[in-house]
N, C-alpha and C positions, 0 to 999 in steps of 0.2 A: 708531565708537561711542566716545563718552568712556568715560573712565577713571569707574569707580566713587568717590566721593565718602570722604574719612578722616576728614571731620568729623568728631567726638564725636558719636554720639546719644545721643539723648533715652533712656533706660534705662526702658522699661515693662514690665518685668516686677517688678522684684521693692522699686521705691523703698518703704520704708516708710512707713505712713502720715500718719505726726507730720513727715515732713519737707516731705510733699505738701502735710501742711495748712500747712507754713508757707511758700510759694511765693504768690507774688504772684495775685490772683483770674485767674480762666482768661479768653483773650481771647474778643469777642463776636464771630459772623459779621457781614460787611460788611452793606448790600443786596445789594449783586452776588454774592455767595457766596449769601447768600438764594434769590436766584434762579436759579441754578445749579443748588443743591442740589434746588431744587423742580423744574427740569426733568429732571435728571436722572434723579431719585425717581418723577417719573409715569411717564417711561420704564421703569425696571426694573418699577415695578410691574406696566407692560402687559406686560412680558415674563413676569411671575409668574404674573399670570391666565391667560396662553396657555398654560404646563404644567397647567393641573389641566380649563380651559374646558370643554374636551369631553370631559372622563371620564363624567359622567354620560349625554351627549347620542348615545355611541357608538353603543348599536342601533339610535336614529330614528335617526343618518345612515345606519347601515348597511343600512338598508328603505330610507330614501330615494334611493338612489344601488346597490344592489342591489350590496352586498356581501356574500361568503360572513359566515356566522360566524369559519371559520378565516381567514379574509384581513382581520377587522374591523381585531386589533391593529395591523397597518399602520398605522392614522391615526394611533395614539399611538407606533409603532417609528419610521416614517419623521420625526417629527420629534424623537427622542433620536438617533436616529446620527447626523445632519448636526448636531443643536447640540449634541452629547459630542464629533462626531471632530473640528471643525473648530476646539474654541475654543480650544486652545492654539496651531495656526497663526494663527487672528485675531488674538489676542492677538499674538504678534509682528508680524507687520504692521501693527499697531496705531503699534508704537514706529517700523516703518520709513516710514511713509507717511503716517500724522497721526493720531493718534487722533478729533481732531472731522470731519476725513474721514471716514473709517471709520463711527464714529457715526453722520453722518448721511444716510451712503450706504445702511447697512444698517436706519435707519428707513424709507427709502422703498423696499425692498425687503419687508422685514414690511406695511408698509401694500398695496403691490400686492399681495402673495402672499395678505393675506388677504380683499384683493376677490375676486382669483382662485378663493381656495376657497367664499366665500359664491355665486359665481354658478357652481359648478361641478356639472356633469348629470350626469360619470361618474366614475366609480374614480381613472381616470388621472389625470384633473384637479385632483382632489380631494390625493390624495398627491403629485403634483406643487408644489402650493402645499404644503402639510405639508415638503416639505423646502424650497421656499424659506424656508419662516417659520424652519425649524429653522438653517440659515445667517445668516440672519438674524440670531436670538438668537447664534449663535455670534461673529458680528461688533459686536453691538452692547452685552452682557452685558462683556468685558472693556474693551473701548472706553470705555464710559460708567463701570465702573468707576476705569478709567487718566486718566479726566479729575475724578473725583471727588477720588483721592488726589493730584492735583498740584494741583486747586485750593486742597485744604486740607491746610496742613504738616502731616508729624509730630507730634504732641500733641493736646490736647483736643479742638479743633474737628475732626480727621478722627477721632478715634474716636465723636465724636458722629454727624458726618456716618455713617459704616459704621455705627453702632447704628441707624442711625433707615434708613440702607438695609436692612438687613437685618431690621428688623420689617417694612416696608414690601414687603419680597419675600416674606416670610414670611405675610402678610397675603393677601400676592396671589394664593399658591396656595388659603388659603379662599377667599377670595373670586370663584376662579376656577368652584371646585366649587357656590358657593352661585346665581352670575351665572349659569352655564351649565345649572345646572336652571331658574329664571326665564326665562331667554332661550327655551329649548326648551318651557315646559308654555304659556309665553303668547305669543310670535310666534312664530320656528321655530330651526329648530337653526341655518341659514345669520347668523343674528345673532351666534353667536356668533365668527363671521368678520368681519363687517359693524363690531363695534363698536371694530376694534380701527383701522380705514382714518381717523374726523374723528382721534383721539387720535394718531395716526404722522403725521397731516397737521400737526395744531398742534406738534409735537415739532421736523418738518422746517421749517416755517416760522419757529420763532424758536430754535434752534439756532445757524444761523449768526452772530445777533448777539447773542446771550449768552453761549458759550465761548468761552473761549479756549484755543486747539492749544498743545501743547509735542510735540516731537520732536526727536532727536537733531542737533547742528550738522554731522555726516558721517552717510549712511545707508551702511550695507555691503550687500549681496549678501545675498539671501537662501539662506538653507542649504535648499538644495532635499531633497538625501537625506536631511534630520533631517525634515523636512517632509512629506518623503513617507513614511517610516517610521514617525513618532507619530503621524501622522492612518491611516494604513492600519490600526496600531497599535490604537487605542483606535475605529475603526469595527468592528473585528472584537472588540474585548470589548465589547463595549455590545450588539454582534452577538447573540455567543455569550451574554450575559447577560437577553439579552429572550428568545433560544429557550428558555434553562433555565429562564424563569418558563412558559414553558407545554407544552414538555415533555420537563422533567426534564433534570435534570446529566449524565445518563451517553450520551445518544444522540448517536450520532456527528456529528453537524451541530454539536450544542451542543459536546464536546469538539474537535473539530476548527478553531471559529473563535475558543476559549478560547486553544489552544495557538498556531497561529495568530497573533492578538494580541498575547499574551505572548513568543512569539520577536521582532516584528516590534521590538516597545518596548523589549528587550532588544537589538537588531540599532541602535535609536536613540538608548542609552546610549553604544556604540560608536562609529558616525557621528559624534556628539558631543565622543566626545573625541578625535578627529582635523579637527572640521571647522575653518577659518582665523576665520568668522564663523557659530559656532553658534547653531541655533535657541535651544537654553538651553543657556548657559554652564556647564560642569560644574562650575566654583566655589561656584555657585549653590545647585546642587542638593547641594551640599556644608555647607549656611549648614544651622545646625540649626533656627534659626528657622522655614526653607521647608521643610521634608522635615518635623519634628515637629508644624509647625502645620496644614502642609494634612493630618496622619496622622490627627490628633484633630478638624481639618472635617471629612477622610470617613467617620468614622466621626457624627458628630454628624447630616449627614443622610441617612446610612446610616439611622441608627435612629428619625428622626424619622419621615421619612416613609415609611417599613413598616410604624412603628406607626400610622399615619392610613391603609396596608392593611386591618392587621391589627384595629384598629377598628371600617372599615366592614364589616368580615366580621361581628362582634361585632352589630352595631345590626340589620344587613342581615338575618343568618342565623338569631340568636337572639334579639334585640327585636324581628324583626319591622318596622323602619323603614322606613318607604321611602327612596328616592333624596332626595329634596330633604331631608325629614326631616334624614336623615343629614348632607348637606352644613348646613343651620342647627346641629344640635348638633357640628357641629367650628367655627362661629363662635365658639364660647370658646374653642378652643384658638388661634385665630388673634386675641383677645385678649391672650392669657395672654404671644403674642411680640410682640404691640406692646408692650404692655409691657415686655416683656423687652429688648427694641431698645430703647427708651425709656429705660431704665434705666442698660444697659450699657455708653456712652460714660460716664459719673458713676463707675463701677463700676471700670472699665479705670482708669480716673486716679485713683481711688484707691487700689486693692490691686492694680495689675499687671494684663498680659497672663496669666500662670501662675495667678497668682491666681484670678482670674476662668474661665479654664477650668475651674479643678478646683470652684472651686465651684459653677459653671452645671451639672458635671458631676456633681456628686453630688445637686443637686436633681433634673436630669433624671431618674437613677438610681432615687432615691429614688420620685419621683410615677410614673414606670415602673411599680417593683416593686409600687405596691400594689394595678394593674391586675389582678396576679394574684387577688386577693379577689372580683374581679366572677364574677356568677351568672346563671341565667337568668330573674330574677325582674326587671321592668320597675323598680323602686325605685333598679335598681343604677346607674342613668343618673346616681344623682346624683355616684358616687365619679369614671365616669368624668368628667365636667366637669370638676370639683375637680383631680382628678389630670392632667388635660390640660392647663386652666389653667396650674399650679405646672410641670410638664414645657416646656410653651412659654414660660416665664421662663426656667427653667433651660437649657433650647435653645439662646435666643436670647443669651443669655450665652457660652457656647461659641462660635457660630459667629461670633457680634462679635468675641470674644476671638481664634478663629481667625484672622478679617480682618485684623486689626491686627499682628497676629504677621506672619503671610506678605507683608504687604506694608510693615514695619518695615526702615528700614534699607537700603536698598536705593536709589540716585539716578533721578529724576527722568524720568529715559530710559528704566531698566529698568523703570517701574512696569506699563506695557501687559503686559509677558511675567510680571513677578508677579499683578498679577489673571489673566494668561490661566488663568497653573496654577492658583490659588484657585478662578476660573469650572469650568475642569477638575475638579478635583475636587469640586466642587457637583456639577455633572451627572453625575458617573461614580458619585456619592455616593446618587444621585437614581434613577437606573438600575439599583444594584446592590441596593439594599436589599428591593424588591419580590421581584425571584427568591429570594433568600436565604431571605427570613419566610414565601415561598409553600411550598417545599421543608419547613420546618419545619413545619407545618401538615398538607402533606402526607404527610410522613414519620411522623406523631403518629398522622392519622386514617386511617391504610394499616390495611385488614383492619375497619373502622368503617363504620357506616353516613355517611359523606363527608358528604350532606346534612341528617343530622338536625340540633338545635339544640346536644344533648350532643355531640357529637364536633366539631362545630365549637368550642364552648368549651373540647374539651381542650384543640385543635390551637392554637385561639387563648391560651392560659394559658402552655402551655409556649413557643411563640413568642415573648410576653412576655419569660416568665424568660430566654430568648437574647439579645432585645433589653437588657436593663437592664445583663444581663451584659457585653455590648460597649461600652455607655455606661460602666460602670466600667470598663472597659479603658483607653479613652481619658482618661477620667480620670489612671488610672496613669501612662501613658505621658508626659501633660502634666506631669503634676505631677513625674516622673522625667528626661524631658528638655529641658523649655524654663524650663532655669538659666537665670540671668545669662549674658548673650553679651558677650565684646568686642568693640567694635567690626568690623565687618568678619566676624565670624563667623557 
């Protein structure tokens, strides 16, 4: 592996305004970045709509295919441990073996996996495709980000390129929730397998003649024992973190694959700084940039998407909504991060990386907190929108701002292993937040009648106030540690 790059960089965190503004206008994307950018985009995006598609559609598959109640979660467990435990080994193999490889080996594996589960009659088959799609996404999520950031350098055009991915992902989980009740009330649930096979077919068909690969001029040896450490690693928290959303932190399964986990990732800090060609370079994880930026991405979709839990509990339990209902009235919030994506390449180049977190992070905070005023009275639909909206700017602001941070600075080779850990912590960010705000809910309406409307808006209120509280944490953190780096740090 080459030697990491001494150039000077480009300093996005803290240039002042008045000097930005006097810097020559920003350069335009090519066509062929155009086109890049656009395939790349509808990619992540099919990968977006696949986390949320079948949330709504679970108990018709689970009648149609005669799954217990307690074995339903499996369709949505089996594909977070394969696409959490897998994608920071993707991600390196991304930089050893080609990223546009990788990319477009693992679109046509999502694309069979989800023929596979649209024509599947039993359990087996069914969670069978559910993990290949979740490998999948684990191969093709850092992939396609490692070819985004070397198509577009450092500076304006990749923060625009990451703001407008990450509405676009952000986007994709509503519109996964909104598709996936459409799909199931008017043709059947297997559609929403179905829809994803012509869109991975067109991806694989013109893939090979629109990217182009970068990867290292020497590949080394893959560090097996760091390989098998962090994916055993993070299969066993992601494990332990989907038992704790259903039942409870303290049962010995849930403790067991917590501890578990945590030795295993601890036992792959180790490996690491012995191995000759480590998975990730302990220098690395030494860059403040990477340890503080992906700290305040996991926490930003930690709390984003617990409060799109803690919401549909809110619409579900106490307005009364239905399902589909539910998934249209979080169509604003899946404006509010187009938007927000939209905005946030503009944003980033103007006031900073730190900048732009800490402000994404106090609007989040802010339209958060004043969730807590909702009541059970049908009127109150209108603050949530409002405050969703304003939240999904402020979101989308951080998790740009995250992008840009974690994969700032860093050479050309390493960037597959920087988005793997960025992907990483999206998913693990993705995974953890659920358990966490369910725990808190149920910890509020213990001794309560669980399903009336009232105990549900306690449980829902004070969750809340947890959630806002962690968004200003990150906040903190950002604003406390992603100073001015020098180079190389």
């Amino acid at each position: 592996m080459s030697a990491p790059s001494h150039a000077p960089q480009r300093d996005t965190s803290t240039a002042p305004a008045a000097a930005r503004a006097a810097a020559p206008a920003p350069p335009r994307m090519t066509g062929r970045q155009r086109l890049v950018l656009t395939l790349l985009l509808g990619a992540q995006f099919m990968i977006a709509v696949d986390f949320s598609i079948l949330n709504v559609a679970l108990p018709v598959v689970g009648e149609g295919l005669g799954f217990s109640l307690a074995n339903l979660q499996w369709i949505a467990t089996a594909f977070a441990l394969a696409a959490a435990g897998f994608t920071l080994l993707f991600g390196r193999i991304a930089d050893l073996v080609g990223r546009k490889r990788l990319f477009v080996g693992g679109m046509v594996v999502l694309g069979l996996a989800s023929a596979l589960g649209g024509l599947a009659t039993t359990p087996e088959v069914l969670l069978t495709a559910r993990v290949l799609q979740g490998l999948a996404t684990a191969a093709v999520t850092p992939a396609g980000l490692a070819l985004l950031t070397t198509a577009f350098k450092e500076g304006p055009l990749r923060e625009r390129a990451l703001g407008l991915n990450g509405a676009l992902m952000s986007a994709g989980f509503t519109a996964g929730a909104v598709l996936g009740g459409l799909l199931t009330d008017l043709l059947s649930w297997r559609w929403a397998f179905f829809v994803n096979v012509p869109v991975a077919a067109l991806v694989v068909a013109l893939a090979p003649s629109v990217l182009t690969d970068s990867r290292p001029a020497t590949r080394p040896r893959l560090d097996v024992p760091g390989a098998t450490t962090v994916t055993g690693g993070l299969l066993l928290l992601v494990y332990g973190l989907t038992r704790a959303g259903e039942s409870g932190w303290t049962t010995p399964v849930t403790l067991a694959a917590l501890l578990a986990g945590a030795v295993l990732l601890v036992a792959f800090l180790f490996v690491e700084r012995r191995a000759a060609a480590p998975l990730v370079p302990v220098r690395i994880l030494r860059r403040r940039s990477v340890v503080w930026g992906n700290t305040t991405g996991l926490i930003a979709f930690v709390t984003e998407t617990s409060l799109v839990f803690l919401l549909t509990l809110y619409l579900q339990k106490v307005l009364g909504y239905t399902p589909l209902a539910t998934g249209l009235a979080f169509g604003v919030l899946g404006l509010g991060t187009v938007t927000g994506g939209t905005l946030a390449g503009r944003v980033v180049g103007r006031l900073g990386t730190r900048a732009t977190i800490v402000t994404g992070g106090a609007v989040q905070a802010a339209a958060t907190l004043a969730l807590v005023a909702l009541g059970t009275s049908g009127a109150w639909i209108w603050l949530l929108l409002a405050a969703t909206f304003v939240g999904g700017v402020g979101n989308m602001l951080m998790i740009v701002g995250f992008m840009v941070t974690a994969t700032s600075g860093l050479p050309d080779e390493e960037q597959g292993l920087a988005t793997g850990l960025a992907t990483m912590t999206q998913q693990v960010g993705i995974t953890l937040g659920i358990p966490v705000m369910s725990a808190v809910v149920t910890a509020r309406t213990a001794g309560l009648d669980a399903t009336g409307p009232h105990a549900v808006l306690s449980g829902v209120t004070v969750a809340v106030l947890v959630n806002a509280g962690l968004v200003l944490a990150g906040t903190l953190l950002a604003g406390a540690f992603l100073r001015p780096r020098a180079a190389g740090k």
